[in-house]
N, C-alpha and C positions, 0 to 999 in steps of 0.2 A: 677257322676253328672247327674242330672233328667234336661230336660229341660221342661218350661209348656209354653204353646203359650194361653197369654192371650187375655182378646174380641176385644183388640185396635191392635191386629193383633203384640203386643211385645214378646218378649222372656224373662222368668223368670228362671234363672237356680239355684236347690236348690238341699242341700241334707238333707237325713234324717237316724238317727240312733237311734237303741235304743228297747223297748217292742211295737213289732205290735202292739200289741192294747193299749198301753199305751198313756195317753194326751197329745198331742204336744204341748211341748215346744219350741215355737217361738224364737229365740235368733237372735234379730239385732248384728252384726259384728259392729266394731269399724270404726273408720275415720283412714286413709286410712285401707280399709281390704276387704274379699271377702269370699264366700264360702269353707272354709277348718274346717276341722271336726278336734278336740284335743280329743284325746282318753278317759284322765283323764276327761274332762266335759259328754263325750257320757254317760262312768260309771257312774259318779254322779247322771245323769238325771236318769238312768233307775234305779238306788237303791231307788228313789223316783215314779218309776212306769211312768216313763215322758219320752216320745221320742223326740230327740232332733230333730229339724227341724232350718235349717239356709239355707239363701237365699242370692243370691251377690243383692244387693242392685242397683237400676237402673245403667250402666254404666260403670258396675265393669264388670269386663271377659266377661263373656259369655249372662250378661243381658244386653238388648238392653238400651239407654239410654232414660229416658226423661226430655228434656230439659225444665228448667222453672220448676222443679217440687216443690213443698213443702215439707217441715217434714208429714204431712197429706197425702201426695198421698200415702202412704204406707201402708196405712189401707186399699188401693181398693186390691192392691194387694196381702197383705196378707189374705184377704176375698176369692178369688179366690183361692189362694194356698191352707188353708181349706178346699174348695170344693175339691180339687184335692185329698185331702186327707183322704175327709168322715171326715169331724172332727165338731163335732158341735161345745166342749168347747178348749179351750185352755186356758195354759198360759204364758208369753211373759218376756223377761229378754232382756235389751239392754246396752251392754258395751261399754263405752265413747260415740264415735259419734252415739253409736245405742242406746244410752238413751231416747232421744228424740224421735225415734221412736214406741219404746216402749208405750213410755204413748200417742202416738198419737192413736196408738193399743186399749189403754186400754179407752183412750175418746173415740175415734169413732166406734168400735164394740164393746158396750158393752155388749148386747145380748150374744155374746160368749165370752168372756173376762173374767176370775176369777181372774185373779192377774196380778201384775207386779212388775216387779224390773230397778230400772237403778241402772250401776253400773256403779261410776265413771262417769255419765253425766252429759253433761252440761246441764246449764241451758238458756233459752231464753235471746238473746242478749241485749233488752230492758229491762231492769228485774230493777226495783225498789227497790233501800240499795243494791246491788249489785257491785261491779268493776269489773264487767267483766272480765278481764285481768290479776286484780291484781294476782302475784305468778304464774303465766305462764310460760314457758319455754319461752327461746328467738327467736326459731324457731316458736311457734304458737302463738306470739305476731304477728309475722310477715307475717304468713299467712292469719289472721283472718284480720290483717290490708289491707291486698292484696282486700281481701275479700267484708269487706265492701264499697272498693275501685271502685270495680268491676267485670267482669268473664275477662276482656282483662290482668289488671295487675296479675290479679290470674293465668289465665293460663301462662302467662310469668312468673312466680313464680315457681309454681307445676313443672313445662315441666322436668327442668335440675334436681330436686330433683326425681321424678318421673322415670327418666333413669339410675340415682344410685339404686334406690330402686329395679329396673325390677332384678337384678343379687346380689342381697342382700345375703349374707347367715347366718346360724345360728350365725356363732361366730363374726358377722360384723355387728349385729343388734344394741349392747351396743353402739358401735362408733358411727354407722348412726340416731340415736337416739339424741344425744347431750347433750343439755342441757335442754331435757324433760323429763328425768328421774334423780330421786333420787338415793340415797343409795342402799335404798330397792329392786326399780325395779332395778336396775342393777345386783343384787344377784338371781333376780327370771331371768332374763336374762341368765338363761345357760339352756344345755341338751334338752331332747325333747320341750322344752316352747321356747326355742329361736329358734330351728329348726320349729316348730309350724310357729311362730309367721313372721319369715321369709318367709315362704313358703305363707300366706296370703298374706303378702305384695308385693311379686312377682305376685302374681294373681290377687292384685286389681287391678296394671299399665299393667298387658298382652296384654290390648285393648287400653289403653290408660289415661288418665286422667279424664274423663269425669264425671267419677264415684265421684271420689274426689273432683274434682271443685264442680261439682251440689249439693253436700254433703255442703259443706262450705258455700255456698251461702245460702241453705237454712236456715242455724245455724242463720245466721245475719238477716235473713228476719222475717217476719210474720210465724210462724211453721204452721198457718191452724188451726187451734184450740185452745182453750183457756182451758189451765190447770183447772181452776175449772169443766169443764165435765168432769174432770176424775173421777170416780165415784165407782170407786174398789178400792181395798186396793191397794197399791203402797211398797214395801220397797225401801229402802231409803239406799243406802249403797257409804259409800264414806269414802278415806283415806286420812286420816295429809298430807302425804308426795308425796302427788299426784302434778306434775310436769304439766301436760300434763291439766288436768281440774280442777282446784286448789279447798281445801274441800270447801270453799265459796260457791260454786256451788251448793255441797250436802245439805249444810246446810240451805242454800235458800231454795232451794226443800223440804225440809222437813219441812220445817213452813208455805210454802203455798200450797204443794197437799193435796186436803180434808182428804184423807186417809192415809195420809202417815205413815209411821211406819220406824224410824228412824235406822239405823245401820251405827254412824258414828267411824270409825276405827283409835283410834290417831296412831298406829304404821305402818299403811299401805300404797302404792303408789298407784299408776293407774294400776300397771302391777301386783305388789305382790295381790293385793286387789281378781279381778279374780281367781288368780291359789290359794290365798289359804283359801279362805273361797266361791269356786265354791258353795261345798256340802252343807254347810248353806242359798246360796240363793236360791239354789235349792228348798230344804228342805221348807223353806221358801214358796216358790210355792206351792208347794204340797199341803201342811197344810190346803190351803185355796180352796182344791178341794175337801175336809173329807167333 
């Protein structure tokens, strides 16, 4: 783990894999989740010439937090992490709650910015023909209610869930999960993906909640920019049997970002979706760096 100490005197800690000189590939982490590298994404990236770069999002382990932040403050951030990195272009993928950061990415640097993907994200809470909620799991009906609620009921929510999660393990992810996953993701729940995915989730709560809460909060607020500056191509990738951000989401997104480029997946969940069409969003990326 790298840490970067940026100009407001924070700590950003990221890591990065993949071809030296190959384009960083920004990859925002999920809601809850943190800085852990999956071998199978690192390959994917560099079979496409793309270095992966992933960062714990304010709050999360090792990054300091800030409090009050929006979907948008993530652009100053990852402006700086570039610098750190010599990179003038990039391109940017964010899975579930790192969707929305993603295309904040792809509005507010567009200068460096070639593409984006969200995968499996939500969409803005305010969002017009949308229900929000509707096909949610029972657990993030509950959060997101916490949420809109406030940061006091939310952290009495988060805290006891949060202290499960700190000591999680691979074959205890299915159960601690519940009723946010389908079929599907419960099948992609084994072997290195549920060791993976556990080890994340240990690392988001390490320091505490902070990470999590300010994450949620900002889901329900104003994100800081308005989806029409997105102004690159976007893919659009979202699955039927997604539990956790239900396809309404995807599909929304895809009829209103200017660029969007649609890959809606009727066989897919939240979890299967990533692990098994990584190489296609990848790909996907790329394409738009020729």
């Amino acid at each position: 783990m790298t840490s970067l100490r940026l100009a407001d005197g924070r700590t950003l800690e990221y890591l990065a894999a993949g071809p030296a000189q190959g384009t960083p590939l920004i990859f925002h982490h999920g809601t809850p989740f943190a800085a852990v590298l999956f071998e199978p994404m690192v390959a994917a990236a560099a079979r496409h010439d793309l270095r992966l770069v992933i960062h714990s999002r304010p709050g999360y382990a090792g990054s300091s937090a800030r409090p009050g932040r929006t979907v948008a403050a993530v652009a100053e951030d990852v402006d700086a992490l570039l610098d750190e990195l010599g990179a003038d272009r990039f391109v940017t993928a964010g899975w579930s709650g790192g969707g929305p950061h993603a295309l904040a990415c792809a509005a507010l640097l567009p200068r460096r910015c070639a593409a984006a993907a969200t995968v499996a994200g939500v969409a803005p809470y305010v969002a017009d023909g949308l229900d929000w909620s509707d096909g949610m799991g029972t657990e993030n009906i509950e959060e997101f209610g916490a949420a809109v609620a406030g940061a006091e009921p939310l952290t009495a929510l988060l805290t006891p869930v949060a202290a499960e999660l700190g000591g999680v393990q691979g074959d205890q992810i299915a159960a601690a999960l519940g009723d946010l996953i389908s079929e599907v993701d419960r099948r992609a729940l084994s072997d290195d993906f549920a060791e993976y995915s556990a080890a994340a989730f240990r690392l988001a709560v390490s320091t505490g909640i902070e990470g999590w809460r300010d994450d949620d909060l900002a889901f329900v607020r104003d994100w800081g920019f308005d989806l029409d500056a997105v102004q690159v191509p976007v893919s659009v990738w979202q699955g039927s049997e997604d539990r956790m951000v239900p396809f309404a989401h995807g599909r929304w997104l895809a009829d209103r970002l200017p660029k969007a480029v649609p890959h809606l997946q009727p066989t897919e969940g939240h979890l299967s979706l990533m692990l098994d069409r990584c190489d296609d969003i990848f790909a996907d990326l790329a394409a738009y760096l020729g």
